[in-house]
C-alpha positions in Angstrom: 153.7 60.9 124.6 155.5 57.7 126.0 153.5 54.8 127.6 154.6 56.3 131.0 153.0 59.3 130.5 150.0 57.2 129.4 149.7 55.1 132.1 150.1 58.0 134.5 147.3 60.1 132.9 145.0 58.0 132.3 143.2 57.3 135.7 142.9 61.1 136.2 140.2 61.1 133.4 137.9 59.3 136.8 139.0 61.1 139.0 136.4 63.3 140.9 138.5 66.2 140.2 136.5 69.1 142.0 135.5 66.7 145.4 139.5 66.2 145.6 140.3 69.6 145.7 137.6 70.7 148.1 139.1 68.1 150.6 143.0 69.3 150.1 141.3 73.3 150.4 140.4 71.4 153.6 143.5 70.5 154.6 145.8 73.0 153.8 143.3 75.7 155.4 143.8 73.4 158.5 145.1 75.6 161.7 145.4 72.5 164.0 149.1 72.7 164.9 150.3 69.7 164.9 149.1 68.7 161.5 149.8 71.9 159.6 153.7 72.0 161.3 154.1 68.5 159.8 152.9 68.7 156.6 154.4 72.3 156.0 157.8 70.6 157.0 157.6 67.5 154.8 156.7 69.8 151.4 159.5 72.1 152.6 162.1 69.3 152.9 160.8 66.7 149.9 160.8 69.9 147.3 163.9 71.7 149.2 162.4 74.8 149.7 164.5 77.6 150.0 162.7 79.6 153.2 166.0 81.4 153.4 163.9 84.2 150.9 160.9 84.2 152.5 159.8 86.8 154.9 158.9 84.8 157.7 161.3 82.0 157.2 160.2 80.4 160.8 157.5 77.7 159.2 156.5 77.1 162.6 154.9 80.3 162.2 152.4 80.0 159.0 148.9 80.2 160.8 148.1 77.2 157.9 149.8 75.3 155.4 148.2 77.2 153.1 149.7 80.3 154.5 152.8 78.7 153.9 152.2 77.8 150.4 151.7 81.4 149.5 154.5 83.2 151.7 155.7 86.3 150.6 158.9 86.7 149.8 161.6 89.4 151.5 162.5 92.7 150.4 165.1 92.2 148.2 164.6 88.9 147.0 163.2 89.2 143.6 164.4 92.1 141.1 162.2 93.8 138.7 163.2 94.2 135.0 162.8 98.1 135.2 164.4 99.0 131.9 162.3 101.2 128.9 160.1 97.8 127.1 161.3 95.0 129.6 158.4 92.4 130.3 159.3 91.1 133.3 158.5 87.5 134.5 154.9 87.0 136.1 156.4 83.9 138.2 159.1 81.6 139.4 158.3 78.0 137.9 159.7 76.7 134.4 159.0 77.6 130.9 156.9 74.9 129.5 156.6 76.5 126.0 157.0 80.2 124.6 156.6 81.2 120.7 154.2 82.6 118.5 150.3 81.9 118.2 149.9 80.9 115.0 146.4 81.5 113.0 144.9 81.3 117.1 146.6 77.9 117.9 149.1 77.7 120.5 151.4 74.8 121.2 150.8 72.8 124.1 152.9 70.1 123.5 154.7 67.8 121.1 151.9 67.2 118.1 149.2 68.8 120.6 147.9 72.3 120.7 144.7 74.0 121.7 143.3 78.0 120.6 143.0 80.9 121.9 139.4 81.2 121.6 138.9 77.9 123.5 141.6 79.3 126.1 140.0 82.6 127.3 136.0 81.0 127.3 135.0 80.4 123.7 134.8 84.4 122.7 136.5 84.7 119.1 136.1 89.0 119.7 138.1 88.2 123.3 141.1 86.5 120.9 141.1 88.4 118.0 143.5 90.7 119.3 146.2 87.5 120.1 145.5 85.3 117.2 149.2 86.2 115.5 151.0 86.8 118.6 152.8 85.3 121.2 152.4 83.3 124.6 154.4 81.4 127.2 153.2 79.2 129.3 155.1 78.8 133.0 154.4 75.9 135.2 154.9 76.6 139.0 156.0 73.2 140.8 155.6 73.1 144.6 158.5 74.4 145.8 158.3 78.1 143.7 156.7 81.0 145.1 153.3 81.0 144.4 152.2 84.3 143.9 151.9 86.1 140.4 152.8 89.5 139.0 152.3 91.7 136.5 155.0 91.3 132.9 153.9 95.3 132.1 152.2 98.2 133.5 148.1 97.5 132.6 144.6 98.3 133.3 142.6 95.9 134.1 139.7 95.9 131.4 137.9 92.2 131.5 138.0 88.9 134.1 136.9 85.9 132.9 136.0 82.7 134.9 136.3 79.4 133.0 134.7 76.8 134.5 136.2 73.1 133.6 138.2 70.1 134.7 141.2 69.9 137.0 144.1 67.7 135.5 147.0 67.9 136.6 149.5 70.0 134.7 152.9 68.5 134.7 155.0 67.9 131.6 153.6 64.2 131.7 149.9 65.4 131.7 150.7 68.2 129.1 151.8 65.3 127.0 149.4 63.3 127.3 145.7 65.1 127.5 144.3 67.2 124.2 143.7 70.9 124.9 144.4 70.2 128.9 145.0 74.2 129.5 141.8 74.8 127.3 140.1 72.5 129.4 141.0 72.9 133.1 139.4 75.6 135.4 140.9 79.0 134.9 140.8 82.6 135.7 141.3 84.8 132.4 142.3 88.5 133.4 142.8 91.0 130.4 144.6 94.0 130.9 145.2 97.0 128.3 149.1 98.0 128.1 151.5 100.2 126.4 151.7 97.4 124.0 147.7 96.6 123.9 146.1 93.9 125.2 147.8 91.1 127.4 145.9 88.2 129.0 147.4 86.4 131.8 145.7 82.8 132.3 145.3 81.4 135.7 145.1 77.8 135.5 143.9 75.7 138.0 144.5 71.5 138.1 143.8 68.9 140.2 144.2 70.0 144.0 144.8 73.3 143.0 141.0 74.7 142.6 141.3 78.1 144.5 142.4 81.3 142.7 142.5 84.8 143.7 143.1 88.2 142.7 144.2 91.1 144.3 141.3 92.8 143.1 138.3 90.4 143.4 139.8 88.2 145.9 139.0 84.4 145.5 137.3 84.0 142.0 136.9 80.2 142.8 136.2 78.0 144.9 133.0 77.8 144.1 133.3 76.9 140.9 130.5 77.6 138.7 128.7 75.7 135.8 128.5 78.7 133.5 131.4 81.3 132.3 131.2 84.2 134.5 132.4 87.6 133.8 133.4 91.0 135.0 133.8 94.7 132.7 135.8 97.2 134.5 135.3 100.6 133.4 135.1 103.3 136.0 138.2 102.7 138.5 139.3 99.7 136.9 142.2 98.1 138.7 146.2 99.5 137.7 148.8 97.6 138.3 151.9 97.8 137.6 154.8 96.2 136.9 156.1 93.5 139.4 153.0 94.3 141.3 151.1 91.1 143.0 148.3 90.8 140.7 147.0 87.3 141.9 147.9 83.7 143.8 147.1 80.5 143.8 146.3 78.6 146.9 148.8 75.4 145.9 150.6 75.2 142.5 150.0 75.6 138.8 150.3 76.9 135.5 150.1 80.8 134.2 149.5 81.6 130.6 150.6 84.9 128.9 149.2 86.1 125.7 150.2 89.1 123.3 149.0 90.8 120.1 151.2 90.3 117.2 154.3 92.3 116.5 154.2 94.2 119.6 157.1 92.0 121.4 159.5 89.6 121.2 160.7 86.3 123.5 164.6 86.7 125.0 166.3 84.8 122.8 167.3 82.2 126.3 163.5 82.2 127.0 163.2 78.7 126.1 161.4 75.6 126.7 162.6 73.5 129.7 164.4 76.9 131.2 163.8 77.9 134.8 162.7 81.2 135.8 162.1 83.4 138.3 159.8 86.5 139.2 160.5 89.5 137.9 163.5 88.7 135.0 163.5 90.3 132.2 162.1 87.7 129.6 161.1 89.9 126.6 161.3 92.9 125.0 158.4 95.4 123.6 158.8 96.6 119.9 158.9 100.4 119.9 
């Protein structure tokens, strides 16, 4: 952690977190014309995104910035990993770590790492099943697509809602605040694969406190002051893979979790490495 980092952190520990975010969900749901046009247009050009893959590429044409924010892409733009055991990228955004979990701790950052337990709501049966294996963590900036999709075929067999704080999670932040993903709002979805049980993280952050599934729709806003969750047993949700499984409204983070010995990282899957929807990124033992 460097004293830039420090000084950049530090004043989001007073920050009304949650009262931010409901003004931004504000603003970006906005359909007045004139604002939404102009703000869509300064994101698009400050972050160069590339509307060139998006299905509508007219941004004069997003209903809300919001709409914008979570365009769908065009036929053709992304391709699957569709080979026997490829795990296929849940998002575009950068790999901010990938590795193993070790005895339930996962690395955050540089000397700072949080558990599993703490990760999917404080349930040591929920973790047991990922407390030797492996995770990545992907961090969607504002210019990536924002929706996410499924690494494997799965059934959907538990969601969890986390309530928490809302930190910001760029590399400075990650850096900088103990057990941030372990701390921050989040949507927890566990699936049961070819492979057994995978967990995919939705973690919210400072302007970014709406997340939705396919299946539930918007999990939060509102935010709650107790973990909620939902069992699916009779027609639980299948999805599978490169499916849409969820979004968030603005940017974030996405967590993936495995047991141990079921799969293994691409040896370029790295730290630092960008990424994009769909890639193949690891490999299932058979």
């Amino acid at each position: 952690m460097t004293f830039k980092e420090s000084l950049t952190t530090l004043p989001q520990y007073i920050l009304p977190h949650h009262p931010l975010s409901r003004l931004m969900r504000q603003l970006t749901h906005s359909k007045n014309k004139a604002w939404k046009n102009l703000f869509i247009k300064q994101i698009a050009s400050f972050y160069g995104v590339n509307m060139a893959e998006a299905k509508d590429p007219d941004i004069n044409a997003y209903p809300s910035f919001n709409h914008f924010f979570t365009r769908e892409l065009k036929a053709g733009a992304r391709t699957i990993a569709n080979n026997q055991g490829d795990i296929a990228c849940p998002a575009d955004g950068a790999v901010s770590q990938a590795g193993d979990i070790s005895e339930g701790n996962i690395i955050q950052a540089k000397g700072k790492s949080y558990t599993a337990t703490d990760l999917l709501g404080g349930d040591e049966q929920r973790a047991a099943p990922f407390k030797n294996g492996k995770f990545t963590t992907i961090y969607l900036s504002p210019k990536d697509y924002h929706r996410l999709h499924m690494p494997l075929d799965g059934t959907l067999k538990e969601m969890i809602h986390v309530p928490g704080r809302l930190f910001s999670v760029n590399a400075a932040t990650a850096n900088s605040v103990p057990r941030l993903f372990a701390r921050n709002e989040r949507v927890v979805a566990i699936f049961e694969t070819e492979i057994g049980p995978m967990a995919l993280v939705l973690v919210g952050a400072i302007f970014v406190a709406s997340i939705e599934t396919i299946w539930h729709g918007e999990v939060t806003p509102p935010t709650a002051k107790k973990i909620r969750s939902w069992q699916y047993t009779d027609n639980a949700p299948q999805l599978k893979r490169g499916e849409e499984m969820g979004r968030f409204n603005m940017g974030s983070t996405i967590i993936v979790l495995f047991g141990n010995d079921v799969m293994n990282w691409e040896n370029d899957f790295l730290a630092g490495e960008k990424v994009q929807l769909g890639e193949k990124i690891a490999k299932t033992i058979s």
